[in-house]
Structures are given as C-alpha cells and as structure tokens.
RODOTI-506971 format. One record per residue (C-alpha): residue number from 1; chain; x, y, z. Coordinates in nm, 4 decimals. Layout:
BEGIN
PT   num   cadena         c1         c2         c3
PT   NUM        A          X          Y          Z
...
This chain:
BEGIN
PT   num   cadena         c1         c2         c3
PT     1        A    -7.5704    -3.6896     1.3690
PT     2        A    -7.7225    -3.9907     1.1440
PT     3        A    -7.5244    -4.2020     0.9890
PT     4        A    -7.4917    -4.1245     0.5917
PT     5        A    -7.4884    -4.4011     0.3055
PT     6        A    -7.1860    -4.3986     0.0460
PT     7        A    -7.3053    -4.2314    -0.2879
PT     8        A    -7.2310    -4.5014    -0.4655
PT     9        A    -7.4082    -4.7634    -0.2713
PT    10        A    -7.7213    -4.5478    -0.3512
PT    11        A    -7.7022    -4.5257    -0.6607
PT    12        A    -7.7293    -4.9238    -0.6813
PT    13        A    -7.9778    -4.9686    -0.3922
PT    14        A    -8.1872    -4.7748    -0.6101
PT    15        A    -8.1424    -4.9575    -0.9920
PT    16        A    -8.2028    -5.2688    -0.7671
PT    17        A    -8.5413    -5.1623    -0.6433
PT    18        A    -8.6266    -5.0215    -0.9748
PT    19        A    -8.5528    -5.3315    -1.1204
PT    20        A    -8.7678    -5.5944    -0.8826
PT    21        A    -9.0244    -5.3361    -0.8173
PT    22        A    -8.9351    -5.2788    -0.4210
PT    23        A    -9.0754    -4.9510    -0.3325
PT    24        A    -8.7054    -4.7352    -0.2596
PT    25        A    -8.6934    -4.5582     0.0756
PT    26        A    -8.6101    -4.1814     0.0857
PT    27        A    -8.2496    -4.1051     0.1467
PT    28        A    -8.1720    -3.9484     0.4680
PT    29        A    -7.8749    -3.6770     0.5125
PT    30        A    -7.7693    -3.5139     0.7839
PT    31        A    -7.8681    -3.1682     0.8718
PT    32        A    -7.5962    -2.9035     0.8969
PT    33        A    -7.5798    -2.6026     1.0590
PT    34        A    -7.5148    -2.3549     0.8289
PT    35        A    -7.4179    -2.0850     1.0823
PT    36        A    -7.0610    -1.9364     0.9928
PT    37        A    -6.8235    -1.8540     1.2835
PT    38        A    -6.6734    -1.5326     1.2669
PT    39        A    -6.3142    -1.4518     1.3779
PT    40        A    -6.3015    -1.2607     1.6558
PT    41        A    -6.1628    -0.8864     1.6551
PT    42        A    -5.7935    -0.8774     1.6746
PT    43        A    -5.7181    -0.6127     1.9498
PT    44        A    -5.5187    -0.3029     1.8336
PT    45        A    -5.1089    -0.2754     1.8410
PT    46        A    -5.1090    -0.6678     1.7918
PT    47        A    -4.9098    -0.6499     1.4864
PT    48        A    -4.6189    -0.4228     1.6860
PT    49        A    -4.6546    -0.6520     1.9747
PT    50        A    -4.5739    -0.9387     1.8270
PT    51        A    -4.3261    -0.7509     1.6039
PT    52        A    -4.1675    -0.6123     1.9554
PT    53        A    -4.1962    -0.9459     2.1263
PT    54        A    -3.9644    -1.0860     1.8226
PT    55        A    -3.7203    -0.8114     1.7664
PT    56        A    -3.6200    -0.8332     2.1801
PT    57        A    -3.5904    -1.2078     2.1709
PT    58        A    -3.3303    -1.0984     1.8311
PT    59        A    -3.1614    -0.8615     2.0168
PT    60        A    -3.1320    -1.0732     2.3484
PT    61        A    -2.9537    -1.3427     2.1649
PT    62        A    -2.7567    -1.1177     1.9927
PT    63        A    -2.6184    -0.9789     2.3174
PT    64        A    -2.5988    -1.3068     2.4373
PT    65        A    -2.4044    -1.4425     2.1974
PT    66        A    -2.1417    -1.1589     2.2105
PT    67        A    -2.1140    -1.2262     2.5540
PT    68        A    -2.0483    -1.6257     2.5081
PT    69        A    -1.8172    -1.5497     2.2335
PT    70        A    -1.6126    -1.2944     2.4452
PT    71        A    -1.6143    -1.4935     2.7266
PT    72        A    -1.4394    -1.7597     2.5354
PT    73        A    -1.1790    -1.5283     2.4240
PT    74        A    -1.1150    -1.4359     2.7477
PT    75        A    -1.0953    -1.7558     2.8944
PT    76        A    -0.8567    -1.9009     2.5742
PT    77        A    -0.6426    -1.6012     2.6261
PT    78        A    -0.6282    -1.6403     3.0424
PT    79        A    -0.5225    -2.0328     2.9856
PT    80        A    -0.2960    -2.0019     2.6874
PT    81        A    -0.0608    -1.6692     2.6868
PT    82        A     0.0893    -1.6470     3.0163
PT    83        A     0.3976    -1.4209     3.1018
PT    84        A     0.6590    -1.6982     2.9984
PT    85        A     0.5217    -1.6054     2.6194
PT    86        A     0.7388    -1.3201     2.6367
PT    87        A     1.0746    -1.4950     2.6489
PT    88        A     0.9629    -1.6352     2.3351
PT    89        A     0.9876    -1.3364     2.1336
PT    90        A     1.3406    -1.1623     2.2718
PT    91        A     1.4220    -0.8170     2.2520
PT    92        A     1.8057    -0.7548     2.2374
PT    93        A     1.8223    -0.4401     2.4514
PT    94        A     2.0351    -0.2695     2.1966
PT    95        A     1.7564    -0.2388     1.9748
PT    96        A     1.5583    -0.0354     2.2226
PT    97        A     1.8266     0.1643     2.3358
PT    98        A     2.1431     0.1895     2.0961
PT    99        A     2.4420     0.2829     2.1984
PT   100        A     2.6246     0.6295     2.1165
PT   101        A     2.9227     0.6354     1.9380
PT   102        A     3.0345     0.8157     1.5835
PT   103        A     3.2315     1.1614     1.4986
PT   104        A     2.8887     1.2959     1.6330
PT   105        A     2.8036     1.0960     1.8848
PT   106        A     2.4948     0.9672     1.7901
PT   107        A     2.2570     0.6722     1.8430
PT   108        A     2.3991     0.3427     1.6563
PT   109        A     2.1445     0.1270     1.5310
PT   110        A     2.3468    -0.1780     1.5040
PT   111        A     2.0553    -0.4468     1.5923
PT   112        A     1.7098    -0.4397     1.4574
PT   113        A     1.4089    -0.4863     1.6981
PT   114        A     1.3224    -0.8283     1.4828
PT   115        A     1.6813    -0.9635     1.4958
PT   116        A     1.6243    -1.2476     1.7705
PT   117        A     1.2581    -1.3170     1.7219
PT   118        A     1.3081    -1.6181     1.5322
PT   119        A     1.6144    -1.8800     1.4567
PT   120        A     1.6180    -1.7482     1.0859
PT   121        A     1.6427    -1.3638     1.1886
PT   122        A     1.9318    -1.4600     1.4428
PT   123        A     2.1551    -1.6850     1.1552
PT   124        A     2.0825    -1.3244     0.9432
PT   125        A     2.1949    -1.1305     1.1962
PT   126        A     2.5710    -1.2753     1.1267
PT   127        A     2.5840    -1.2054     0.7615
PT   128        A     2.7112    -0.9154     0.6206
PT   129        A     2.5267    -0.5982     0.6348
PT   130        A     2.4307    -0.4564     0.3025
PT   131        A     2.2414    -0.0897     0.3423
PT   132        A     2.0707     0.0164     0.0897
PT   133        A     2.0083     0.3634     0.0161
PT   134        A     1.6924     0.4721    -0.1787
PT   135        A     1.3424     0.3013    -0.2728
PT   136        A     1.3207     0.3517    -0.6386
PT   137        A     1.4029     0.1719    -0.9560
PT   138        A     1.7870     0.0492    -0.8721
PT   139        A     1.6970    -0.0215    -0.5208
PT   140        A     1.4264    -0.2642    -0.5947
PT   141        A     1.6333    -0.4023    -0.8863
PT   142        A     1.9148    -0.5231    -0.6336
PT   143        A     1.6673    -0.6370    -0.3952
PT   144        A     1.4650    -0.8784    -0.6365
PT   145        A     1.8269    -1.0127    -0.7782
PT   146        A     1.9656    -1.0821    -0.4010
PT   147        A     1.9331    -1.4356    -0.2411
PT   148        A     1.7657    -1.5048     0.0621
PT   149        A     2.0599    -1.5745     0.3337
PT   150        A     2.3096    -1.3653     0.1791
PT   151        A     2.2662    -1.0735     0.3607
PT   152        A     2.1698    -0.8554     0.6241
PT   153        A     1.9903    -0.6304     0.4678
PT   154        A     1.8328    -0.3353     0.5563
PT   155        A     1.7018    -0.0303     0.2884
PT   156        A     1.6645     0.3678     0.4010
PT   157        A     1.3936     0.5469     0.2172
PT   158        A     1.1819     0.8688     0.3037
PT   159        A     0.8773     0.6808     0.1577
PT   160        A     0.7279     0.3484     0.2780
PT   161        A     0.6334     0.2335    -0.0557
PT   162        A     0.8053     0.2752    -0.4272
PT   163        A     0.6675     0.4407    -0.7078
PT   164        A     0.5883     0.3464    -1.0613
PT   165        A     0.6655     0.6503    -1.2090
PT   166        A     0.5931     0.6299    -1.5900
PT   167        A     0.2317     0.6952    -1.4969
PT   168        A     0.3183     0.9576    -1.2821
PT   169        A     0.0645     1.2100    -1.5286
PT   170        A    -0.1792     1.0062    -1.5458
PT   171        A    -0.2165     1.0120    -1.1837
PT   172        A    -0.1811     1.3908    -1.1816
PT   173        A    -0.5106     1.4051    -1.4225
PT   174        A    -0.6927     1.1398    -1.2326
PT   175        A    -0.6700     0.8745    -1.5228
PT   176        A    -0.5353     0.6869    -1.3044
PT   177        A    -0.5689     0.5620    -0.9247
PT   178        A    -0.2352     0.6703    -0.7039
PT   179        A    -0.2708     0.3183    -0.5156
PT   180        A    -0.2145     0.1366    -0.8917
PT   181        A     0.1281     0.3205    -0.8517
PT   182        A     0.2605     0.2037    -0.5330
PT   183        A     0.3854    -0.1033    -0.3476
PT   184        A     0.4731    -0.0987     0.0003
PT   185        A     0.8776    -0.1838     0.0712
PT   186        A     0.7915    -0.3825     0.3576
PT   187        A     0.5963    -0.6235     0.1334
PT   188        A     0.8942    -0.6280    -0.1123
PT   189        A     1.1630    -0.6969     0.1502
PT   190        A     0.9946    -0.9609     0.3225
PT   191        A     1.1342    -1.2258     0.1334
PT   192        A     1.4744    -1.1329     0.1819
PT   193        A     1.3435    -1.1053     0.5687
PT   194        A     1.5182    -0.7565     0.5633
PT   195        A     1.4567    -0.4627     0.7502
PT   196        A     1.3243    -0.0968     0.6903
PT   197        A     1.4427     0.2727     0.8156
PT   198        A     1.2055     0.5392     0.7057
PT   199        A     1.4575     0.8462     0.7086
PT   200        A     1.6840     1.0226     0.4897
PT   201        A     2.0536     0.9850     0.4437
PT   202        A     2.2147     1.3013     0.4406
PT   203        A     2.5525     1.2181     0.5909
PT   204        A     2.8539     0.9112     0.5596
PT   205        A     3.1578     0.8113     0.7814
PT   206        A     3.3573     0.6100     0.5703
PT   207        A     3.5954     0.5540     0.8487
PT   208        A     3.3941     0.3837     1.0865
PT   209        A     3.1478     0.2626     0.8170
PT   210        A     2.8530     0.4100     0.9384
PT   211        A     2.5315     0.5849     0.7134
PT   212        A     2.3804     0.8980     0.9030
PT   213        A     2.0197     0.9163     0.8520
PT   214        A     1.7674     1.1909     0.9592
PT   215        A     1.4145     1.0450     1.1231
PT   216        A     1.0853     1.1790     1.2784
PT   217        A     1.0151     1.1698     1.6346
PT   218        A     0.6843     1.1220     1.7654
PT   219        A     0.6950     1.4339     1.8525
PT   220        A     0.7060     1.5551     1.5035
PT   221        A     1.1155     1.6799     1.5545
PT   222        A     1.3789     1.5888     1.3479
PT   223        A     1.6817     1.3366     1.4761
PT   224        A     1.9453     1.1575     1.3668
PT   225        A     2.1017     0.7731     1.3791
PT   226        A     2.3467     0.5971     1.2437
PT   227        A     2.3213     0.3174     1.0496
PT   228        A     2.6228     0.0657     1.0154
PT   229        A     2.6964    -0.1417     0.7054
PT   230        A     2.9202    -0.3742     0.5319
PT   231        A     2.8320    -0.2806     0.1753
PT   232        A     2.6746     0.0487     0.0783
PT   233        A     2.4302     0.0532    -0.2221
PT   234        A     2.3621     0.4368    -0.3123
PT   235        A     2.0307     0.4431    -0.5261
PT   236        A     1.9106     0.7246    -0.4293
PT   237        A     1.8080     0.8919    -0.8175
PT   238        A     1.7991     1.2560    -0.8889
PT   239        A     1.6283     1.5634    -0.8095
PT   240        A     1.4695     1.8241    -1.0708
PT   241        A     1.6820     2.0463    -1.2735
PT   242        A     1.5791     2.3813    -1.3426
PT   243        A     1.8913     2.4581    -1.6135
PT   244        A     1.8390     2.8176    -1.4786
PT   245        A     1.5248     2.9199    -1.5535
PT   246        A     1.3946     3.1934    -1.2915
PT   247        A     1.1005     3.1380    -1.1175
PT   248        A     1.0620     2.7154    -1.1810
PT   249        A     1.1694     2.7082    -0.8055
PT   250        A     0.8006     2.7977    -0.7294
PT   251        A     0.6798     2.5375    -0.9864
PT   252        A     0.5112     2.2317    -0.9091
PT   253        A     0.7669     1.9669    -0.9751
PT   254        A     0.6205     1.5684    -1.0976
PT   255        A     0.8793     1.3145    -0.9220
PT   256        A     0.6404     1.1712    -0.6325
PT   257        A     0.2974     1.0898    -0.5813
PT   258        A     0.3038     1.3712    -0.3373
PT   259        A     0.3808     1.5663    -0.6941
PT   260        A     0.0924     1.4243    -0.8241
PT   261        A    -0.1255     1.4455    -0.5698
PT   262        A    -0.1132     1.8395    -0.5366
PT   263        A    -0.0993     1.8868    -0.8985
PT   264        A    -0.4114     1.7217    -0.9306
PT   265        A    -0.5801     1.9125    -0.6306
PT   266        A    -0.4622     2.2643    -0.7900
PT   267        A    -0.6634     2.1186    -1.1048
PT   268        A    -0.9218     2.0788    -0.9492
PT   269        A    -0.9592     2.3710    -0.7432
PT   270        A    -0.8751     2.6066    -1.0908
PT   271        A    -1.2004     2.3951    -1.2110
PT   272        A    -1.4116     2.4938    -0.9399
PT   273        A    -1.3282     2.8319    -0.9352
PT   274        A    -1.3739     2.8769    -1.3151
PT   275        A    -1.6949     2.7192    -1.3243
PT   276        A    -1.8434     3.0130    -1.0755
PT   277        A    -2.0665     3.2404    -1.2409
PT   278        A    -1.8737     3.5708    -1.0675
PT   279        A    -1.5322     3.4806    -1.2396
PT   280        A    -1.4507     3.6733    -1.5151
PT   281        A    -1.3789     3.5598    -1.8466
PT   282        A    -1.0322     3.6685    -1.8195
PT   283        A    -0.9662     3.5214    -1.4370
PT   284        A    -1.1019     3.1675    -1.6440
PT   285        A    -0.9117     3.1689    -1.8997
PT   286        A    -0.5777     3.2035    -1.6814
PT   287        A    -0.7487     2.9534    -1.4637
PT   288        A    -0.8075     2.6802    -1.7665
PT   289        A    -0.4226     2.7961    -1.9160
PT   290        A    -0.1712     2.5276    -1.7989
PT   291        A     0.2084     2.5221    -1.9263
PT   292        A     0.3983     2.2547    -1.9011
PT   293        A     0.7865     2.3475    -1.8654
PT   294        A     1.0436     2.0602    -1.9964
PT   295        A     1.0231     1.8694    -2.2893
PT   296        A     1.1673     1.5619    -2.1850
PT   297        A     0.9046     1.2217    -2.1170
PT   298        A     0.7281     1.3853    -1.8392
PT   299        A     0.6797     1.6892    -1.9972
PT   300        A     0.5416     1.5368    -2.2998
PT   301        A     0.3071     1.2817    -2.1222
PT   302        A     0.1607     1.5484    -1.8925
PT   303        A     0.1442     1.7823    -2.1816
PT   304        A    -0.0732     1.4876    -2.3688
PT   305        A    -0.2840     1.4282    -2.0682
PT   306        A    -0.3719     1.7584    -2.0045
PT   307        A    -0.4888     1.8829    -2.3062
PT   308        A    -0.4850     1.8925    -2.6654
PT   309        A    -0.2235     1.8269    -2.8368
PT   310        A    -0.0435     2.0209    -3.1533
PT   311        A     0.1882     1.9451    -3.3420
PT   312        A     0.4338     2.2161    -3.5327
PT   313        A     0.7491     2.1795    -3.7373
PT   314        A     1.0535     2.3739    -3.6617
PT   315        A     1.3517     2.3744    -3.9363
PT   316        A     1.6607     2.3025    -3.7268
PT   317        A     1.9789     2.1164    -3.7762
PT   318        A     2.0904     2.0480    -3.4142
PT   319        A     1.8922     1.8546    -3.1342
PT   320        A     1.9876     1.8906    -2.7920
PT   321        A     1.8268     1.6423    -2.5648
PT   322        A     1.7984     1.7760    -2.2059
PT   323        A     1.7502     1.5301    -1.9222
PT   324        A     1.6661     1.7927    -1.6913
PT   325        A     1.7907     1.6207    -1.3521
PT   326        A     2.0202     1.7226    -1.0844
PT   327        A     2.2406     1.5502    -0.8125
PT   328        A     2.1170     1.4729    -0.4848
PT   329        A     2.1573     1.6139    -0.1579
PT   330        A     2.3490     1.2781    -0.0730
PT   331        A     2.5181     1.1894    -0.3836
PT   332        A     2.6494     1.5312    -0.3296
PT   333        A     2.7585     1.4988    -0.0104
PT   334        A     2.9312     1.1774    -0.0991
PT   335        A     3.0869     1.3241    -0.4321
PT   336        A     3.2408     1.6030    -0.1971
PT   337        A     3.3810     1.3878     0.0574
PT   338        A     3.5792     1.1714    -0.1986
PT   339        A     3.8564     1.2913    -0.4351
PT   340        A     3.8846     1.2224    -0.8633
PT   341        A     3.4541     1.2839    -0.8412
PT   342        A     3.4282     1.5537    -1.1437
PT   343        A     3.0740     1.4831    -1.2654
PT   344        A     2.8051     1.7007    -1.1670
PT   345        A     2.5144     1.4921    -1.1796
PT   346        A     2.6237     1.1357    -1.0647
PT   347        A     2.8932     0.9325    -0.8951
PT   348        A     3.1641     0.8345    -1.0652
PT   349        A     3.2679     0.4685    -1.0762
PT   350        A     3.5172     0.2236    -1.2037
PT   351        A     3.4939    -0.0466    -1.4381
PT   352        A     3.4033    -0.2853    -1.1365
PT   353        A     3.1460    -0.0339    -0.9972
PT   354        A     3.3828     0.0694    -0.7181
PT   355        A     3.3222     0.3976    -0.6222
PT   356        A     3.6037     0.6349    -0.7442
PT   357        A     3.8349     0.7976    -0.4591
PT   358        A     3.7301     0.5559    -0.1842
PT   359        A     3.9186     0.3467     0.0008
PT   360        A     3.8732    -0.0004    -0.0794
PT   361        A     3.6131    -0.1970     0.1349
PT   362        A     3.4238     0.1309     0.2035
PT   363        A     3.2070     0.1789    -0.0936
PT   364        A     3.3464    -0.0989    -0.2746
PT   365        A     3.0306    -0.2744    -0.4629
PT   366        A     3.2501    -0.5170    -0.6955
PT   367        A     3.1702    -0.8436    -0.4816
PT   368        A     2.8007    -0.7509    -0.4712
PT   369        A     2.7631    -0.6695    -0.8532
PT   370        A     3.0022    -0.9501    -0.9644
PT   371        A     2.7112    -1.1795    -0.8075
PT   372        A     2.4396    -0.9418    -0.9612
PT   373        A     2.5481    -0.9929    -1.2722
PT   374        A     2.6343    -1.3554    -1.2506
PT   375        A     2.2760    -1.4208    -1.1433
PT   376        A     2.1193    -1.2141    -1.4517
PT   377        A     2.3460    -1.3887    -1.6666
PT   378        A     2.1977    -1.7195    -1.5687
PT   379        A     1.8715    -1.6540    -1.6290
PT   380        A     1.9441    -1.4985    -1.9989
PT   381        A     2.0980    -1.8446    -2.0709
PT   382        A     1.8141    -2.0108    -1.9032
C-alpha cells in the first residue's frame, strides 16, 4: 500500500503551485479492494446449543451451591450442638409423666414442660398459681391487667385463639375475613410468660384445689387431667338460650367462628343450588328465604347483613328485652356443687367477688380483684 498525503496538505500544495506556476503532480491514492467478506453460514441448532451450554453451567452452580451451603450447615451443626446442649434446656420429669392423684385418680399436671427452661420460668414456677378458665372477653381482660411476676399463670380454653365477636355476622356473610377476628392466646400470654391447656373444664375439687379438664389424645379419644391452682378465675361466658322454642335445637347457633364458618358455607351452598337451571321456582325461593330467630344484637346485625331491611311499628306499652343466654356446662357444675347459688344463668358472688357458698381460699378472687381494680384505678387518674 502507498503512502497517502493529508487532505489538507493538498489542498495547499496545490494553491502553492497555482500560485508560482509549478506544474502540480497528480495525487496518488491507494487502491482498495472492494471485495466484501461474507459471514459464513451459522450451522443449525447453534442458538439451542449455546442456549443448552448456558442453562447446564446455571444449573451446575445451582446444585453446587446447595451443596456448599448444606455442607456448611452440617459442619456448623456437627461443631456447635453437641449432646451436653441438652442439659441446657431441662425437662422436669413430672411434666412428661404426672403423677396420679385426685377423687378420680387422674393425671396431675402440676409442672409445665417450659417450667425449668430458663431462670425466669423457674422464679415463676414459685408464685402462686392462678388458672384461668375461658378465652373470651373477661379472660383476656384479667390477663392484660396482671403484672409480669405475679403469677403462675396458666389459662384452659377449647380454642387456641379468642374471638372478636361483634363482627361475628359479618364473618358469616363474608364481609369480613375470619382471621381479622382472631388472635392466638399463646401470643397474648407470652408476656405474662404463662402457659396454655387446650381442653375443657367440666369438673372442680375444691378440696384438694384441683380443675378437671377434658383433652384430645393423639389418637383422637377423649381424657382427662387435672389442673392445680391457687386462684381460680371462671370466665367461661354463656351458651345459647332457646327460651323454649321447639325445634331451635337444630338451628345454626352464631357464638364461634366455627358458627360462622358453617353458616356461611350453608349460604353458599343454598346459592349454588338456586342458581341451577333444574330448581324450581318454589325449591329457590325456600332456598333464598333466611329467618333469623332472636332479636337481641346478633339477631339484628345478621338480620342487617343478610338482607334487606324493614322497618314496622308495633303499638305496645311494655318492652321486654331478652338476652337469650344460658349457663354453662361448668358454671353449672360449679353452681351445683356450692350452696346459697339461686341464679340460673350466672354465679353468684359477694360484694368482694368471692364466690358465694365456698369455702374461703377456694374460689376466693378478692386478693386478685382488689389488685385489678387498684391497677385500673391508676390509670383513670393517670
């Protein structure tokens, strides 16, 4: 190849010559060659080669990676927990297997499985033991007024979580979710580092101070345990009351989120059944026709949930208000077991809120109230 002259520099070796009249030489360039060089012809499946080649190196690291990171695990566990780690979390053998004892010889759950597994839960094994019967509205009011260190305390509910029950109907229609309603006890009691017994009471030995509760096997069968205490809180609520009427026994009833829950599946089923083209008109009307028995705040919200609502005026000079709830099982069983208990829907108390007809130190909540009240005192002055 020649060598070329800047463009510039010919452009003045030519005004030069021009100018003195020097004959100008022809510029020279260099010759190209214009021939264009043509790719060559990828072969075919190149794309998914490379595409394979990359995805296996992915997947390789992938799986080598996993492996690294379990190894690690495995090698952290093998040089840090060691059999001596389980002297660090003790086990009273009571707690696995209670001792018998009671009018019905039963199993005595007098130490928790999480009583020794920490300095705290030992010092709280010593206090007091305040049982608390029931997960509802007065249970969870005495357990957000108690004090941390006070007691022992342990609550006995059938359900593992309490219910906000005001919204009960909506959660029946599906206005609202049934996890918006409920908070696990667990979570509630772990301040207080208490404990929980999911069973029901159905029996008392005011003698020996011991709470009989009915649990659930593994096995799906029913046994019992008792449960010892120092001071007995009975907050169990109510059950339905049917003031009579035949046939509400086969009703459904709206006190649980299990209430709710198959309320609102019958609704929907009645729906889907209705909307087939091979029910009669009759069959869907019956299906779409809900009553709504009780006219008392759950009535009247599920009434106003579930459909439209009327209003009529009816002359009357006399308004009976109906509360429409029953004793317990339990409060029953307690009522019947002490003397001077008359009512027929709760327990009767004294001006201290000492259980009437019990021996004093049994049921007797005065100390534990006294202190309730002194603490909600406070805080209104505050």
């Amino acid at each position: 190849m020649l060598p070329t002259r800047p463009t510039h520099l010919l452009g003045l070796t030519r005004l030069v010559s021009h100018r003195l009249k020097i004959p100008a030489k022809p510029a020279i360039f260099p010759r190209f060659n214009s021939t264009v060089v043509e790719p060559a012809p990828r072969k075919p499946f190149h794309r998914a080669k490379v595409a394979a080649r990359y995805t296996s190196y992915l997947v390789l690291s992938s799986v080598f990676g996993v492996f690294v990171i379990g190894a690690g695990i495995l090698i952290h566990d093998a040089f840090t927990y060691t059999e001596k780690h389980v002297d660090r979390v003790p086990v009273s053998p009571l707690a696995l297997h209670p001792e018998r004892g009671g009018p019905k010889n039963l199993p005595i759950v007098r130490v928790q499985v999480d009583d020794e597994q920490d300095e705290e839960n030992v010092s709280l094994a010593e206090k007091p033991k305040l049982v608390i019967v029931g997960g509802g509205w007065g249970a969870m009011g005495v357990l957000k007024t108690l004090h941390v260190g006070d007691y022992h305390v342990t609550v006995v509910s059938s359900e593992t979580f309490t219910t906000f029950t005001p919204l009960l109907p909506s959660a029946a229609v599906g206005t609202v979710q049934v996890r918006s309603l409920i908070e696990p006890i667990r979570k509630i009691i772990a301040r207080l580092r208490g404990h929980y017994v999911q069973g029901k009471a159905v029996d008392l030995c005011m003698k020996e101070r011991l709470l009989e509760v009915e649990t659930m096997t593994a096995d799906g069968q029913h046994s019992r345990v008792y449960v010892p205490y120092d001071k007995l809180v009975i907050a169990v609520g109510s059950t339905s009351s049917t003031h009579g009427v035949p046939g509400l026994e086969n009703c459904f009833q709206l006190k649980t989120i299990a209430d709710a829950q198959a309320i609102r599946r019958r609704i929907m089923d009645n729906f889907e059944i209705a909307s087939l083209p091979t029910t009669s008109p009759e069959e869907r009307k019956r299906l779409l026709s809900f009553v709504v028995c009780g006219g008392g705040p759950t009535g009247v919200e599920t009434a106003a949930e579930d459909g439209k609502t009327v209003k009529y005026t009816i002359p009357t000079n006399f308004v009976l208000w109906s509360t429409g709830i029953a004793m317990n099982p339990f409060t029953k069983r307690v009522s019947d077991l002490l003397p001077n208990q008359v009512h027929k829907k709760a327990i009767v108390v004294d001006a201290h809120l000492r259980v009437k007809g019990a021996p004093l130190g049994e049921l007797d909540r005065k100390r534990l109230f006294e202190e309730l009240s002194l603490v909600h005192l406070t805080e209104v002055l505050e």
